[in-house]
PQR file with spaces between the fields and no chain letter, atoms N, CA, C, O and H, PARSE charges and radii, in Angstrom:
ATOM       1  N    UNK     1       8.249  -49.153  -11.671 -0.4000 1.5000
ATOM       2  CA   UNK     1       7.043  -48.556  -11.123 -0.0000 2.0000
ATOM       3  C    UNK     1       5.836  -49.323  -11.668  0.5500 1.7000
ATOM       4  O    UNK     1       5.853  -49.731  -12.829 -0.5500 1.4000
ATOM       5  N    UNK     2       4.650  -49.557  -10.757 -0.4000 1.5000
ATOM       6  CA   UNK     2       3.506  -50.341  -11.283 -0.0000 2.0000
ATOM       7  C    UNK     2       3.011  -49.547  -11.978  0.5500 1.7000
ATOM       8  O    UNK     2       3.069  -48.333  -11.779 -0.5500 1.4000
ATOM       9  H    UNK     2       4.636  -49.226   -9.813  0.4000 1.0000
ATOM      10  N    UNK     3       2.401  -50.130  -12.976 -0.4000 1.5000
ATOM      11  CA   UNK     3       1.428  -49.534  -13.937 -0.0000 2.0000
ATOM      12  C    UNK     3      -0.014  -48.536  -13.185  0.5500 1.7000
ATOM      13  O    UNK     3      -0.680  -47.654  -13.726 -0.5500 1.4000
ATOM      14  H    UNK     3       2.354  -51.115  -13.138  0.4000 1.0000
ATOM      15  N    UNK     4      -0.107  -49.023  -11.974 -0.4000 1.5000
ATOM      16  CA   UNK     4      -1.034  -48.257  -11.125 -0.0000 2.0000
ATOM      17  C    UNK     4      -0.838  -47.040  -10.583  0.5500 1.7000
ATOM      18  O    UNK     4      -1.676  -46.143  -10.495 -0.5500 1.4000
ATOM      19  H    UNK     4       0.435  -49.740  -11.535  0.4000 1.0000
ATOM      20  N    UNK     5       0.611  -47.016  -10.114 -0.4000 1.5000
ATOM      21  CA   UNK     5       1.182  -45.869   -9.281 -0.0000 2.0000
ATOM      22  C    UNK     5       1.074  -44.645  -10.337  0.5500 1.7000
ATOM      23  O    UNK     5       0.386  -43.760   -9.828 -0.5500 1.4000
ATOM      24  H    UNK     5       1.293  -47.744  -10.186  0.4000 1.0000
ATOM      25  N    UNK     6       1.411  -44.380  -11.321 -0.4000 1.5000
ATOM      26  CA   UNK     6       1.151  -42.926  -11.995 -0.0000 2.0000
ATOM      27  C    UNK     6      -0.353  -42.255  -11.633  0.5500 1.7000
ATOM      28  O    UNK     6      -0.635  -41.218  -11.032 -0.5500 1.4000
ATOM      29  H    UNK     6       1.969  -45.099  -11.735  0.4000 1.0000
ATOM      30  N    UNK     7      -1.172  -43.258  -12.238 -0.4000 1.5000
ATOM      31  CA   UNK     7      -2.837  -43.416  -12.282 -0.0000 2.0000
ATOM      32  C    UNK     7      -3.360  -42.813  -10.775  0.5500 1.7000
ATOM      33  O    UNK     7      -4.188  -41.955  -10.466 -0.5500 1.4000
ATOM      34  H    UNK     7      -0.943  -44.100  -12.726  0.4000 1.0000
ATOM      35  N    UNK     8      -2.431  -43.721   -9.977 -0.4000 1.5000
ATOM      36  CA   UNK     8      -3.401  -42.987   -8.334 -0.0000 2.0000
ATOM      37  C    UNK     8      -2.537  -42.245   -8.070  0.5500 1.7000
ATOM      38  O    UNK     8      -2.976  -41.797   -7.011 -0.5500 1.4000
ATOM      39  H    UNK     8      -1.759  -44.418  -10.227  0.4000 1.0000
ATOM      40  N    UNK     9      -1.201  -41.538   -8.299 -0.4000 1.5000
ATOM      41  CA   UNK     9      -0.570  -40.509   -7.891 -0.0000 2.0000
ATOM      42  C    UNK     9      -1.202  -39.222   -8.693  0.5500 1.7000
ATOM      43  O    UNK     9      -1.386  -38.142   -8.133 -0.5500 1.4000
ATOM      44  H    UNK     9      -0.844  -41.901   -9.159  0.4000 1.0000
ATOM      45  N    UNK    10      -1.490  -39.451   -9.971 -0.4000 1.5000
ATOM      46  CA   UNK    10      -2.950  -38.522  -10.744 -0.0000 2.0000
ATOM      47  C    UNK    10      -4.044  -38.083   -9.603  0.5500 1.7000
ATOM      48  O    UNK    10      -4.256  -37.004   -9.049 -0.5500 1.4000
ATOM      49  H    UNK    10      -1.341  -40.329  -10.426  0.4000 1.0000
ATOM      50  N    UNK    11      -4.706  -39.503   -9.477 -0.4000 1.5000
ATOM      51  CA   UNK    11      -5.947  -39.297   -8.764 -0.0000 2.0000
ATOM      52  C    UNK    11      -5.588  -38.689   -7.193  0.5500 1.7000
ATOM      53  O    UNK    11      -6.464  -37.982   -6.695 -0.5500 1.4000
ATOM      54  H    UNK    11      -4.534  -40.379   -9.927  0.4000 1.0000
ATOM      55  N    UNK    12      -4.114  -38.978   -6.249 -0.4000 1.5000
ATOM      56  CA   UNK    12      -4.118  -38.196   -5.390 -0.0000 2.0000
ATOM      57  C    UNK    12      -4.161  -36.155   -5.950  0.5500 1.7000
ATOM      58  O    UNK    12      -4.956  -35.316   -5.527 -0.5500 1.4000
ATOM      59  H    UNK    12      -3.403  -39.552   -6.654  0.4000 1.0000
ATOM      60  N    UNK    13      -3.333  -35.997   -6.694 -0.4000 1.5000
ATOM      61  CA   UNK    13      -3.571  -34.839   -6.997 -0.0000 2.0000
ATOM      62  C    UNK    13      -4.584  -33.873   -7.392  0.5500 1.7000
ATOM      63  O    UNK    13      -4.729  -32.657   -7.265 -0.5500 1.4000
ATOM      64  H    UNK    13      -2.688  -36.678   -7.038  0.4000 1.0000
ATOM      65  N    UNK    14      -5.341  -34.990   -8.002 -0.4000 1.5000
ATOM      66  CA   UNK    14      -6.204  -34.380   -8.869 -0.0000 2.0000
ATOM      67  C    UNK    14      -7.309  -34.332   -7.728  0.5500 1.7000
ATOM      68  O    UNK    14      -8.194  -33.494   -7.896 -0.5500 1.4000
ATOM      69  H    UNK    14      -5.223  -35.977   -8.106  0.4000 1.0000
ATOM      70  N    UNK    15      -7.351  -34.868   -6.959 -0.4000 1.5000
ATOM      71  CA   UNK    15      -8.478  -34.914   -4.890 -0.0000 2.0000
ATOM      72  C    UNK    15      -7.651  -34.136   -4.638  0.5500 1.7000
ATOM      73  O    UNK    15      -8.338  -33.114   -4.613 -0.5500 1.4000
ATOM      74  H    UNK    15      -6.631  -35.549   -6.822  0.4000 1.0000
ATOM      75  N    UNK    16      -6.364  -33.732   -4.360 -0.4000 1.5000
ATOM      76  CA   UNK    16      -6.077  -32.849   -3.544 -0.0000 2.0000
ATOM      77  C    UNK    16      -6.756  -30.984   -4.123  0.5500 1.7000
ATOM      78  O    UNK    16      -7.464  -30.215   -3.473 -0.5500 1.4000
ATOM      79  H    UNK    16      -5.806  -34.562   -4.381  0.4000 1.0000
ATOM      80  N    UNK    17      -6.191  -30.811   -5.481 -0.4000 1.5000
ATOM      81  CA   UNK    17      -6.666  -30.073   -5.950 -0.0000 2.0000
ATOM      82  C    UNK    17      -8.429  -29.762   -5.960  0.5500 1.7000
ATOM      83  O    UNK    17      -8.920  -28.648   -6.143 -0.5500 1.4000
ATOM      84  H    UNK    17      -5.616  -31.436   -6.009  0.4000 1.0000
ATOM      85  N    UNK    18      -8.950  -30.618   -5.797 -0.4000 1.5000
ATOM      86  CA   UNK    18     -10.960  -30.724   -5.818 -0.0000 2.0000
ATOM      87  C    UNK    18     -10.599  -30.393   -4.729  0.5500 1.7000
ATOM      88  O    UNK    18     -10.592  -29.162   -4.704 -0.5500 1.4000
ATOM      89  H    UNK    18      -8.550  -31.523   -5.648  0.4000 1.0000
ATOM      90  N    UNK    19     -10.146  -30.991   -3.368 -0.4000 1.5000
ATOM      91  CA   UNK    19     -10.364  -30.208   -2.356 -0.0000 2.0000
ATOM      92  C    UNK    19     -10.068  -28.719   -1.769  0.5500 1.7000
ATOM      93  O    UNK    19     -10.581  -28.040   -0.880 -0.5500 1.4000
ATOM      94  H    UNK    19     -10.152  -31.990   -3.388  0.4000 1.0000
ATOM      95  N    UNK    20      -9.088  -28.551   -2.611 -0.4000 1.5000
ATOM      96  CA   UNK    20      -8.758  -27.293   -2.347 -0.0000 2.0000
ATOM      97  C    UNK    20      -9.745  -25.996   -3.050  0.5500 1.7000
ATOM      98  O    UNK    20      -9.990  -24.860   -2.642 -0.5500 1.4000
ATOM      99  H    UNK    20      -8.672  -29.103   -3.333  0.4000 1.0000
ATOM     100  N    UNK    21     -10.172  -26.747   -4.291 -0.4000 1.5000
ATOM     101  CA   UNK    21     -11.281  -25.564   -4.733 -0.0000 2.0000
ATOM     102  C    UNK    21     -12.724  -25.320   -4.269  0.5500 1.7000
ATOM     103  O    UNK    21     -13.551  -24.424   -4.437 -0.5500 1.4000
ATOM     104  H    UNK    21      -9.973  -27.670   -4.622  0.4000 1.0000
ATOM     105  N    UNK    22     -12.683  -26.416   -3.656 -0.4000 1.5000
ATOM     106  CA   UNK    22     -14.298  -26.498   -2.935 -0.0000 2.0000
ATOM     107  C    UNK    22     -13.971  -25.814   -1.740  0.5500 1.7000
ATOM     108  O    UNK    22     -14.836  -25.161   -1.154 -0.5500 1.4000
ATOM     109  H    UNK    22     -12.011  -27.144   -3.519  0.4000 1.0000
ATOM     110  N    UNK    23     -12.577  -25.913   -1.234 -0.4000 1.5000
ATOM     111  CA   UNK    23     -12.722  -25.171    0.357 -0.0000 2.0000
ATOM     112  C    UNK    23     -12.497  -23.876   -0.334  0.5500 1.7000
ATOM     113  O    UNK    23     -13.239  -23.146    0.323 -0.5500 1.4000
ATOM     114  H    UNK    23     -11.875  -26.443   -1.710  0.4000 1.0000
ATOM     115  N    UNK    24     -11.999  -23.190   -1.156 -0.4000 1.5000
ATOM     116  CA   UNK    24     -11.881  -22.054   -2.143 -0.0000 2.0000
ATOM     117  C    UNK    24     -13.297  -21.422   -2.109  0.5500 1.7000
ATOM     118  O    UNK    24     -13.680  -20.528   -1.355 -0.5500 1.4000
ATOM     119  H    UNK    24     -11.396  -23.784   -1.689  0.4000 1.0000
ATOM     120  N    UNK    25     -13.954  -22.026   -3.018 -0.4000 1.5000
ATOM     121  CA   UNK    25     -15.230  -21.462   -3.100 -0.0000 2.0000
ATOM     122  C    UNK    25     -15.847  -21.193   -2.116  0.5500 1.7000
ATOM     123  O    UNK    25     -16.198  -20.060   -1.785 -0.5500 1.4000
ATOM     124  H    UNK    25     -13.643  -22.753   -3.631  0.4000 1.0000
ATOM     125  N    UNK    26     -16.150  -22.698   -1.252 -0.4000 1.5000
ATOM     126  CA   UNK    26     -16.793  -22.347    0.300 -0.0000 2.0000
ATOM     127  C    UNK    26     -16.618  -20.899    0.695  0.5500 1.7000
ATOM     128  O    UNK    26     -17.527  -20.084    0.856 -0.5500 1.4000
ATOM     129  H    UNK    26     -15.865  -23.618   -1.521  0.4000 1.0000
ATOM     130  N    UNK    27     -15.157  -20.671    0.845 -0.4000 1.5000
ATOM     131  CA   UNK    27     -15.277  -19.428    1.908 -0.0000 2.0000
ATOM     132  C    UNK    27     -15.542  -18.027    1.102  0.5500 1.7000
ATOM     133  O    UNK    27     -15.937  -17.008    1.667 -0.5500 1.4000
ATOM     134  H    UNK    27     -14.419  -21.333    0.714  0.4000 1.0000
ATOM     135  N    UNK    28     -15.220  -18.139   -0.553 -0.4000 1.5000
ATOM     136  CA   UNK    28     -15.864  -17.115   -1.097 -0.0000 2.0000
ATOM     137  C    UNK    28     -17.239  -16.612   -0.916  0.5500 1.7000
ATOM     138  O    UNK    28     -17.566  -15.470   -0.593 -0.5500 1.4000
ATOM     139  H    UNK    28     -14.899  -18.967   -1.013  0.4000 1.0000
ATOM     140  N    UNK    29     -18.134  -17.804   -1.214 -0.4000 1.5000
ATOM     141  CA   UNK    29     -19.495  -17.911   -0.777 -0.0000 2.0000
ATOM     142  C    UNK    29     -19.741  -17.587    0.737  0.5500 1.7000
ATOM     143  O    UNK    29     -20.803  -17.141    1.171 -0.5500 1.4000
ATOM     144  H    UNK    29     -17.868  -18.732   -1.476  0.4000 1.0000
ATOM     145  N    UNK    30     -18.835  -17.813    1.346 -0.4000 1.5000
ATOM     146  CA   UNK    30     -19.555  -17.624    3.193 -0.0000 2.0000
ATOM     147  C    UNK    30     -19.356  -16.088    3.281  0.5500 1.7000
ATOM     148  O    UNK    30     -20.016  -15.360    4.023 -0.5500 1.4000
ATOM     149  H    UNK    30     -17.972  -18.175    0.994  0.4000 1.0000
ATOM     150  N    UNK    31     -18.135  -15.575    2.238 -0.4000 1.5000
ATOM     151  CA   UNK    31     -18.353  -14.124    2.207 -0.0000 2.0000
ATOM     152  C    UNK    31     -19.174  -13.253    1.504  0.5500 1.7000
ATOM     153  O    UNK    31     -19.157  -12.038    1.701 -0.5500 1.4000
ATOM     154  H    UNK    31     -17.599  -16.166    1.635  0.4000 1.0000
ATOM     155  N    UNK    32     -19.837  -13.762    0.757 -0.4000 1.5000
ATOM     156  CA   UNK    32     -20.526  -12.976    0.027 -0.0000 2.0000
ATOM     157  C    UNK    32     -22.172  -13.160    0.687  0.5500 1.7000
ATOM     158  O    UNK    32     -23.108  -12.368    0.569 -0.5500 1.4000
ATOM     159  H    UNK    32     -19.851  -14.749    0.597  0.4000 1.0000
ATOM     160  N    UNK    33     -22.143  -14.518    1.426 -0.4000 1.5000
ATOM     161  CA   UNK    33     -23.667  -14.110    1.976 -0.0000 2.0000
ATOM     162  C    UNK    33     -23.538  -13.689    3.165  0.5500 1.7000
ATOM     163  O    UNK    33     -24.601  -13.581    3.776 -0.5500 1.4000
ATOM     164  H    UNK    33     -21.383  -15.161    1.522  0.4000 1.0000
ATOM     165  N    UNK    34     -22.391  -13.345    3.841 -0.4000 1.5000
ATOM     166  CA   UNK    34     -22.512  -11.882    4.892 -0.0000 2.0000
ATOM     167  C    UNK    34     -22.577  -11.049    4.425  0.5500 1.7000
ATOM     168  O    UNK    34     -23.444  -10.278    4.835 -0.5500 1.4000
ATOM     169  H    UNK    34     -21.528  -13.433    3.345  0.4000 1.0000
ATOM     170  N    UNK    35     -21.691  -10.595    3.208 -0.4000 1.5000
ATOM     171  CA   UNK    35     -22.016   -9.198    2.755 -0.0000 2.0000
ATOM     172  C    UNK    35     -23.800   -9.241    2.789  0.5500 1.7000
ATOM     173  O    UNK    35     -24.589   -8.550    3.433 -0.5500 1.4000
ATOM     174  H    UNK    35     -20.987  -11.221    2.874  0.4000 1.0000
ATOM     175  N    UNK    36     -24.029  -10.350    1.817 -0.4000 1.5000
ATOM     176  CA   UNK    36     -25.839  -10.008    1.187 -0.0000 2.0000
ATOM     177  C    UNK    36     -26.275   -9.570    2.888  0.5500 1.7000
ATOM     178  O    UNK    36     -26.694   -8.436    3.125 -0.5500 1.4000
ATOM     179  H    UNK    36     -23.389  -10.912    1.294  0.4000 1.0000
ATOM     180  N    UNK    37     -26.095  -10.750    4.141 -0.4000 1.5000
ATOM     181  CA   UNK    37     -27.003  -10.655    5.060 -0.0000 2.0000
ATOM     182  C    UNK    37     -26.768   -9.378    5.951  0.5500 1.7000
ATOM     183  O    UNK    37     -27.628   -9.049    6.769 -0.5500 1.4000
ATOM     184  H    UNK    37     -25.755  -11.671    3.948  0.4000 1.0000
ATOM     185  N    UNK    38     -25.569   -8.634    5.791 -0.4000 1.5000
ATOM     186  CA   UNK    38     -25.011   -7.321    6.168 -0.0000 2.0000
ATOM     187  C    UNK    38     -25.882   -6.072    5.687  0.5500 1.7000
ATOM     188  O    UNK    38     -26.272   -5.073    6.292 -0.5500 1.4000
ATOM     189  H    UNK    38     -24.870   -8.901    5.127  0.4000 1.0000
ATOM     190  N    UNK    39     -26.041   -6.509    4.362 -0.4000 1.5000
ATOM     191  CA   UNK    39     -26.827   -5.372    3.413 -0.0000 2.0000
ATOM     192  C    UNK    39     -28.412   -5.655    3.576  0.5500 1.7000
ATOM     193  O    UNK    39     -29.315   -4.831    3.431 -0.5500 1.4000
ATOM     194  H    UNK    39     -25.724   -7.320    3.870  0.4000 1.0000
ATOM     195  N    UNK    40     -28.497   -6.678    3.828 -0.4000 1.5000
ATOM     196  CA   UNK    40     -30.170   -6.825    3.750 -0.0000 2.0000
ATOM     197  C    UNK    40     -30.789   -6.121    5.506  0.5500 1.7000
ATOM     198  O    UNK    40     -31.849   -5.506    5.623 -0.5500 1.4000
ATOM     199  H    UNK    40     -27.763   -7.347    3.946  0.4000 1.0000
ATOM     200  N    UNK    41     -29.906   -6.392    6.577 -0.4000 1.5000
ATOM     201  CA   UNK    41     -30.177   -6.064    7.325 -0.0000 2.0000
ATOM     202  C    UNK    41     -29.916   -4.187    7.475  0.5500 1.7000
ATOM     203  O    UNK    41     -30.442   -3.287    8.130 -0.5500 1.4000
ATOM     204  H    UNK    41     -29.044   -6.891    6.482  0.4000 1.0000
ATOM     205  N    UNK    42     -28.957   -4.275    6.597 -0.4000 1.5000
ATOM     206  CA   UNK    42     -28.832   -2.736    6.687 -0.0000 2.0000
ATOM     207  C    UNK    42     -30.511   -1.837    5.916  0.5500 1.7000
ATOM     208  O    UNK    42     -31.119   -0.807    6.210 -0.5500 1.4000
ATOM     209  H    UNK    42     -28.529   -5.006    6.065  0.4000 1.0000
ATOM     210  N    UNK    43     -30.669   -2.732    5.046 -0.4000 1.5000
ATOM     211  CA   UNK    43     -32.027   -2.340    4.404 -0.0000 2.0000
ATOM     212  C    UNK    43     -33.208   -2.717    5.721  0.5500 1.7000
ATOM     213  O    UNK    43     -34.140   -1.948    5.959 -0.5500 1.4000
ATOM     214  H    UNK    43     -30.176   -3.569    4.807  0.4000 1.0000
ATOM     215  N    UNK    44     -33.100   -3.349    6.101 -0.4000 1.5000
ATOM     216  CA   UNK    44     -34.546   -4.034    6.908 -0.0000 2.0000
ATOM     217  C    UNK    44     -34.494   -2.518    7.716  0.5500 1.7000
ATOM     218  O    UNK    44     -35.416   -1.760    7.414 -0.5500 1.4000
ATOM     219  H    UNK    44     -32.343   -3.973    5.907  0.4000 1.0000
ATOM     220  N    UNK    45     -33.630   -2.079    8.582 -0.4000 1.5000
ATOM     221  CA   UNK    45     -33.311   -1.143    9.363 -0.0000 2.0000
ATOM     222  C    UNK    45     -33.941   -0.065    8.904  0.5500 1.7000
ATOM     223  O    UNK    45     -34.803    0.521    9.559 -0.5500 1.4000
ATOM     224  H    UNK    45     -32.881   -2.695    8.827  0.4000 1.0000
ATOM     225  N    UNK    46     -33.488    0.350    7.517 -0.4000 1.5000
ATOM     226  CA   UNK    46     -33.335    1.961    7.253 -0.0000 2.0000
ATOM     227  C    UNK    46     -35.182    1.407    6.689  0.5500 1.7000
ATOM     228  O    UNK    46     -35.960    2.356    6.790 -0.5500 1.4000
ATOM     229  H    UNK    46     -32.788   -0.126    6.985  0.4000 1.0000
ATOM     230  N    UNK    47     -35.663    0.469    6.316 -0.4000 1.5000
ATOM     231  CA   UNK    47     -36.981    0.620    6.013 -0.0000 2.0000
ATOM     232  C    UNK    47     -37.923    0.445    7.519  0.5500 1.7000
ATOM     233  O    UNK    47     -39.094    0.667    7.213 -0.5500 1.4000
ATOM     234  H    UNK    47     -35.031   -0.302    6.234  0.4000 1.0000
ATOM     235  N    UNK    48     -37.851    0.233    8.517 -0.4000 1.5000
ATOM     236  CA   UNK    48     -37.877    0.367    9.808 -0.0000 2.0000
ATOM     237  C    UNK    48     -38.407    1.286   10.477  0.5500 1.7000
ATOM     238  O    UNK    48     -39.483    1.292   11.075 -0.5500 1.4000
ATOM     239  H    UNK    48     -36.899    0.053    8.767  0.4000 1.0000
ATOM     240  N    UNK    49     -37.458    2.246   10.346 -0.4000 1.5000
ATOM     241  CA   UNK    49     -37.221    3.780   10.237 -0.0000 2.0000
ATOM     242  C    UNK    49     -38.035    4.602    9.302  0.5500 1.7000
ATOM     243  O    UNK    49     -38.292    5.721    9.746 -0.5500 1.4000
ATOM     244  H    UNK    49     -36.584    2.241    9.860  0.4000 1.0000
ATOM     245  N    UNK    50     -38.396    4.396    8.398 -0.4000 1.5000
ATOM     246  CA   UNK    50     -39.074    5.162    7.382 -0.0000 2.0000
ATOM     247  C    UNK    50     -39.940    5.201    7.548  0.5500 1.7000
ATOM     248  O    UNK    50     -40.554    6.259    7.680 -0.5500 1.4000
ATOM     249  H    UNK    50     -38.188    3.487    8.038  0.4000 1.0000
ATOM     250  N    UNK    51     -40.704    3.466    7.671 -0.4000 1.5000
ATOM     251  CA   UNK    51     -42.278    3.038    8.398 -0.0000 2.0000
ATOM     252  C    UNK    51     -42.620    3.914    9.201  0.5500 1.7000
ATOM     253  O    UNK    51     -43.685    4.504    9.020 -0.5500 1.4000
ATOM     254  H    UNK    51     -40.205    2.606    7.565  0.4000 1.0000
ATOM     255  N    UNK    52     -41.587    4.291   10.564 -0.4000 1.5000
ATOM     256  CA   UNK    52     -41.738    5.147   11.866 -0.0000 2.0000
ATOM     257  C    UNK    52     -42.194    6.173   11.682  0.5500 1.7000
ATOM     258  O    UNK    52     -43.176    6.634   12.265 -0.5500 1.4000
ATOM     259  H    UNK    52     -40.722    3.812   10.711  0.4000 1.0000
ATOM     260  N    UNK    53     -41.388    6.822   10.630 -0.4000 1.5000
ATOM     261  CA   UNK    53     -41.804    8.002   10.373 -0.0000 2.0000
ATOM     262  C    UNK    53     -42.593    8.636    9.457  0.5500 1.7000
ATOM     263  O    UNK    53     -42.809    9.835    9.286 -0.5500 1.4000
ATOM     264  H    UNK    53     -40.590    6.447   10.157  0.4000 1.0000
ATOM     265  N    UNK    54     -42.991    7.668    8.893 -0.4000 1.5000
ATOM     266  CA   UNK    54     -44.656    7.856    7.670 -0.0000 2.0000
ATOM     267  C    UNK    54     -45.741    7.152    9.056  0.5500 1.7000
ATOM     268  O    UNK    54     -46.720    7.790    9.444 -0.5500 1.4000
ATOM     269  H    UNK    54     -42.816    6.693    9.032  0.4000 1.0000
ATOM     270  N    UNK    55     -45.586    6.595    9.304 -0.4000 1.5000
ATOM     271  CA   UNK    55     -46.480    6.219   10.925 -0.0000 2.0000
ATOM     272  C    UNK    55     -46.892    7.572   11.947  0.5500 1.7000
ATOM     273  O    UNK    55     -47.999    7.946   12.335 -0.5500 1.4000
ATOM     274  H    UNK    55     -44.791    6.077    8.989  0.4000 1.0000
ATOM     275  N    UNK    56     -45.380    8.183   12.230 -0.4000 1.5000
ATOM     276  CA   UNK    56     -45.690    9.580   12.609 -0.0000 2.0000
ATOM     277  C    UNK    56     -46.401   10.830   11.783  0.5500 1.7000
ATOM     278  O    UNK    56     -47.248   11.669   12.089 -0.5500 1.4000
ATOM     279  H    UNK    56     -44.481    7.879   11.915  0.4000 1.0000
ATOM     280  N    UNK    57     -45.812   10.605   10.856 -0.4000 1.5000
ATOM     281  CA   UNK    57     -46.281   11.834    9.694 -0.0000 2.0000
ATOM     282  C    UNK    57     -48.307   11.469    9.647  0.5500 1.7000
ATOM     283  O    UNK    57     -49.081   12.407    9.838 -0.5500 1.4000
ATOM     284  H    UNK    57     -45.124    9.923   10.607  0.4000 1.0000
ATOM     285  N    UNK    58     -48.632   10.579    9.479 -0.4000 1.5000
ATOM     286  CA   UNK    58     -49.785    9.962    9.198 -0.0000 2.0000
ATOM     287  C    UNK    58     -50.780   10.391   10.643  0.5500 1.7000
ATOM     288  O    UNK    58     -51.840   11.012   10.573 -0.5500 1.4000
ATOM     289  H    UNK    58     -48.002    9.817    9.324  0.4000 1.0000
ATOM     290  N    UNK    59     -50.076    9.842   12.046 -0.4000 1.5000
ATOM     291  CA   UNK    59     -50.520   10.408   12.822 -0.0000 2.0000
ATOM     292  C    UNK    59     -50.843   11.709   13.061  0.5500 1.7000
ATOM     293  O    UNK    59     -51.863   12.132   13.605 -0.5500 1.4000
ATOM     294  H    UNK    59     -49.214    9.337   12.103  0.4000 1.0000
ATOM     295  N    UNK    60     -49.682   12.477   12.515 -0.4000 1.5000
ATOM     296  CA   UNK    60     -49.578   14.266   12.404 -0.0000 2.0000
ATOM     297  C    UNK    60     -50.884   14.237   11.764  0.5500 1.7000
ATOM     298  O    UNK    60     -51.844   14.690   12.387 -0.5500 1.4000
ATOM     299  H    UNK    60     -48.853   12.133   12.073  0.4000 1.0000
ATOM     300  N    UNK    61     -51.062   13.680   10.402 -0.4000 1.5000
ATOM     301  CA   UNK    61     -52.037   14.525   10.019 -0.0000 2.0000
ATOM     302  C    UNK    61     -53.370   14.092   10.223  0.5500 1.7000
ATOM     303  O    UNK    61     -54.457   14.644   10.049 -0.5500 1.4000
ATOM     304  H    UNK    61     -50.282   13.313    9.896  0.4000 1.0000
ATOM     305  N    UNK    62     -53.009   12.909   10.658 -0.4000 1.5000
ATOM     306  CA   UNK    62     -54.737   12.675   11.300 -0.0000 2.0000
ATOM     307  C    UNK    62     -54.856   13.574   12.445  0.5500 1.7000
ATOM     308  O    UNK    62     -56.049   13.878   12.450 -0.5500 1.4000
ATOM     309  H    UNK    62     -52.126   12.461   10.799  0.4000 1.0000
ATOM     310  N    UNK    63     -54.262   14.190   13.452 -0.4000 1.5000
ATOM     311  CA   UNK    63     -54.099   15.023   13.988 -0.0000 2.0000
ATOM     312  C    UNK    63     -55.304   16.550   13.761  0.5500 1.7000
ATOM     313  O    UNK    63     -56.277   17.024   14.348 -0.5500 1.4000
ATOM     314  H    UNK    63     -53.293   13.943   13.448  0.4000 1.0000
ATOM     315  N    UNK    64     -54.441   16.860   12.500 -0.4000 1.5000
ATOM     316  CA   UNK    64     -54.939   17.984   11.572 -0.0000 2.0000
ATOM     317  C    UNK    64     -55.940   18.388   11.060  0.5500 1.7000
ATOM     318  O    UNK    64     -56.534   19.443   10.841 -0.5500 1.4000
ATOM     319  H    UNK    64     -53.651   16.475   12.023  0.4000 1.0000
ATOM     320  N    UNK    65     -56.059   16.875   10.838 -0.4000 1.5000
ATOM     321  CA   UNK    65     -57.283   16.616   10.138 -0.0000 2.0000
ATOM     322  C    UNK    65     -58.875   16.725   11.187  0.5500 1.7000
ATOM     323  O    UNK    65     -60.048   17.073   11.054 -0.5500 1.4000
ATOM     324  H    UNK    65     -55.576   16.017   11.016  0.4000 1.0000
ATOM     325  N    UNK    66     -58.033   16.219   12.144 -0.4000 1.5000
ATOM     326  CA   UNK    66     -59.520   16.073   13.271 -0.0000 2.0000
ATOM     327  C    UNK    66     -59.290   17.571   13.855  0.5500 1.7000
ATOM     328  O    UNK    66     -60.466   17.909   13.994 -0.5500 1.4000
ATOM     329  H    UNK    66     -57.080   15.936   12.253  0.4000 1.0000
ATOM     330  N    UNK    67     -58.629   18.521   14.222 -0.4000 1.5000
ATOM     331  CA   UNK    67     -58.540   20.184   14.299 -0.0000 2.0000
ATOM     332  C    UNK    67     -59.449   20.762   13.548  0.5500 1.7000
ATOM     333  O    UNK    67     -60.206   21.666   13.902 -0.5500 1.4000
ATOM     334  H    UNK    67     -57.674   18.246   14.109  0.4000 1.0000
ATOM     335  N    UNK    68     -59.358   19.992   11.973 -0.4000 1.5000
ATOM     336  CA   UNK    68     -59.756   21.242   10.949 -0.0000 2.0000
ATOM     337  C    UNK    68     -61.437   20.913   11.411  0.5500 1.7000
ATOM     338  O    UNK    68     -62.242   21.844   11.420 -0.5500 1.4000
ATOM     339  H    UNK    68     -58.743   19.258   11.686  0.4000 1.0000
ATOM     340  N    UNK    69     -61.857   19.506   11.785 -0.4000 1.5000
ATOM     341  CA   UNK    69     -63.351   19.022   11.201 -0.0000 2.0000
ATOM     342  C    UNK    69     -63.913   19.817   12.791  0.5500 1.7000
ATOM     343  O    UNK    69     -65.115   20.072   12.868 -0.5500 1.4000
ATOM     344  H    UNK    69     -61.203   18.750   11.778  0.4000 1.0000
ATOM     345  N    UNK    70     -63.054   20.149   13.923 -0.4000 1.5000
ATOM     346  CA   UNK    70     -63.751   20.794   14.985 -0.0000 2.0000
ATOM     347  C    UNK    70     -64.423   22.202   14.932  0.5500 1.7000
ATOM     348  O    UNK    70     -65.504   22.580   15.385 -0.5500 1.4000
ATOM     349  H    UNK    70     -62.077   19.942   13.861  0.4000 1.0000
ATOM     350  N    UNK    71     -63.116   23.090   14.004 -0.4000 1.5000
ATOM     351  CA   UNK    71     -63.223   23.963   13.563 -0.0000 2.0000
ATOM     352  C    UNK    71     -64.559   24.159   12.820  0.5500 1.7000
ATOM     353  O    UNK    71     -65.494   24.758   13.353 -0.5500 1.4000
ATOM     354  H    UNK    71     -62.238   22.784   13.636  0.4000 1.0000
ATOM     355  N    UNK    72     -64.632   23.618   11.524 -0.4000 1.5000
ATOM     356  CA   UNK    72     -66.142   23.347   10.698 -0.0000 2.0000
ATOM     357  C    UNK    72     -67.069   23.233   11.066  0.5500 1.7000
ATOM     358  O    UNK    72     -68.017   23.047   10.304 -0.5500 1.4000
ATOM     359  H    UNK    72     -63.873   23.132   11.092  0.4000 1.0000
């Protein structure tokens, strides 16, 4: 056996293995920033919604407010 062949039968393994942990990680990572972009949108939503309804509430009482000053 050449003195080379151990050395690049190393270096095939040792690339095969790098590749396999980078495609490893990759898809860990592609899952975890759906989760994040899953959750962030789930937040954008429910703060959305809240706006709406402090928007309404706000209207209510400007509402109220202009009742009471007719009254006066």
């Amino acid at each position: 056996m050449e003195a080379w062949a151990p050395l690049a039968l190393f270096a095939l393994v040792m690339g095969g293995l790098m590749i396999g942990l980078a495609r490893y990680q990759s898809a860990r990572y592609q899952t975890y920033l759906q989760q994040h972009s899953d959750t962030t949108k789930a937040m954008l939503d429910e703060q959305k919604r809240t706006q709406e309804v402090i928007t309404r509430q706000t209207l209510a009482l400007e509402r109220i407010a202009d009742a009471l000053e007719k009254r006066a």
